[in-house]
C-alpha positions in Angstrom: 22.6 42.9 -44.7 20.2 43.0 -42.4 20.4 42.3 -38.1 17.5 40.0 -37.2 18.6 40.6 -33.5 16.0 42.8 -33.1 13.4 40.2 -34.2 12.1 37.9 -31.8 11.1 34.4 -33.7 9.3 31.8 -32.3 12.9 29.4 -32.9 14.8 32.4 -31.3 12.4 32.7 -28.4 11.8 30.4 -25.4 9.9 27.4 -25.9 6.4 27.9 -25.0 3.5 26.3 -25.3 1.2 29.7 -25.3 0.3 29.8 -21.4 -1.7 26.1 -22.1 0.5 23.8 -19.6 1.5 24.3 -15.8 5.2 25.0 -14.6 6.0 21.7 -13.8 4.2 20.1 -17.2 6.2 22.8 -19.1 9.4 21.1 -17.4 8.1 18.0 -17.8 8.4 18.5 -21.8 12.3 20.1 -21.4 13.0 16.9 -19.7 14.5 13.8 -21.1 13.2 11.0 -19.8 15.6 8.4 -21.8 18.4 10.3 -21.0 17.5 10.7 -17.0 19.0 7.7 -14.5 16.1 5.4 -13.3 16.8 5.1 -9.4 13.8 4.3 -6.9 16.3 5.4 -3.9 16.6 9.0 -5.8 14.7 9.9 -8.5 16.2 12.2 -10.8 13.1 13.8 -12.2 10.0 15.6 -10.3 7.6 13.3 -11.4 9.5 10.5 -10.8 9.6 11.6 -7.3 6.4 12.3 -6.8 5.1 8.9 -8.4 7.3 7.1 -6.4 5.9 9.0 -3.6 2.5 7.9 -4.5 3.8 4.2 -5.0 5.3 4.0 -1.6 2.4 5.3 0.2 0.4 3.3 -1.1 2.8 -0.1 -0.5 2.5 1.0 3.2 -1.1 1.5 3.1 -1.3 -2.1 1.2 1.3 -3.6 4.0 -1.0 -2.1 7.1 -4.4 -3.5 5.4 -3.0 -6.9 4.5 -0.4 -7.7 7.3 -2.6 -5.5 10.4 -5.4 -7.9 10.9 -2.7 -10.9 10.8 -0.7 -8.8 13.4 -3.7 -8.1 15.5 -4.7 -11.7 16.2 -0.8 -12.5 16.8 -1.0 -10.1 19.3 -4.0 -10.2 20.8 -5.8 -13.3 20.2 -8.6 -13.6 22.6 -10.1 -10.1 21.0 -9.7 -11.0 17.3 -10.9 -14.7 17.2 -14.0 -13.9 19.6 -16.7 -14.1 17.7 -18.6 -10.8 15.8 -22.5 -10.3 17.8 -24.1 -9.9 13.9 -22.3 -12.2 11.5 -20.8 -14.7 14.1 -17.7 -14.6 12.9 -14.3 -14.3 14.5 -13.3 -10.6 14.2 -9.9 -11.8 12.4 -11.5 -14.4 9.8 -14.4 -10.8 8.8 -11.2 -8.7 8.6 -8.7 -10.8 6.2 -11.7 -12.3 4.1 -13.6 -8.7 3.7 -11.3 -6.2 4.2 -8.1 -7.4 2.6 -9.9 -7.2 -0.5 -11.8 -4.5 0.5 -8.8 -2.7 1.0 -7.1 -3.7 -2.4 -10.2 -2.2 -4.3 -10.2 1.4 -2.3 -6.2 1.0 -2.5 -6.8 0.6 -6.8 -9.4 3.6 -6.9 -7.0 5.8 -4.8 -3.8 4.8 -6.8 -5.6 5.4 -10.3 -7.1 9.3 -9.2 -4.0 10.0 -7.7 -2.1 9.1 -10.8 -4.6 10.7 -12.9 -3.8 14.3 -10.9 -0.2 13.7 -11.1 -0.5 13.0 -14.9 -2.6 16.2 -15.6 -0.1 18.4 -13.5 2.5 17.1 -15.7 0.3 17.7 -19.1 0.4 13.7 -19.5 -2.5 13.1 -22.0 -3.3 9.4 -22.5 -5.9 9.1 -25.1 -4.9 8.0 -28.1 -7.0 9.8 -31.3 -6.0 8.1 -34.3 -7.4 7.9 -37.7 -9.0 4.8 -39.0 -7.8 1.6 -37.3 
């Protein structure tokens, strides 16, 4: 008989994947995801957190851009409807019909990078190589 204890195995070993991912994508893969509770109050996972992290920034950022000018010209009305010297438009009516969606565009491009850097820092690869379709 012989003792194997000796010999270190790659089943025997700890799970690795050859110095390739981060720390938190390497815990990423020992985590499971169908097992974990979904709750947007507390997260149970790290990138759960910080995702949510992202999405809530970015719903205040969203709430600012869209509700702010509406706000403004509650608040101050004489400023926002006087009319812009250049374009001749009221100040409000330039900054919900330009920079509402304005706004929305830079708010996509900034949701989709930071997504992408939280997806690489978690090893999350989303292309899809196939064989012939």
């Amino acid at each position: 008989m012989t003792d194997n204890s000796s010999h270190d195995t790659a089943e025997d070993g700890p799970r690795t994947d050859g110095g390739v991912a981060s720390g938190a994508a390497q815990k990423h893969r020992e985590t499971d995801y169908l097992g974990s509770e979904v709750n947007l109050l507390n997260p149970s996972t790290p990138y759960m957190r910080e995702h949510l992290r992202i999405v809530w920034t970015g719903f205040a950022i969203w709430a600012v851009v869209v509700f702010g000018p509406v706000t403004a010209t509650y608040l101050a009305p004489g400023a926002m409807s006087t009319a812009m010297p250049i374009i001749g438009f009221p100040l409000h009516y330039f900054l919900i019909a330009i920079g509402a969606p304005g706004g929305a565009l830079i708010l996509s491009a900034w949701y989709a990078r930071r997504r992408d850097e939280l997806d690489e820092k978690y090893g999350i690869d989303h292309d899809v190589t196939g064989g012939d379709a």
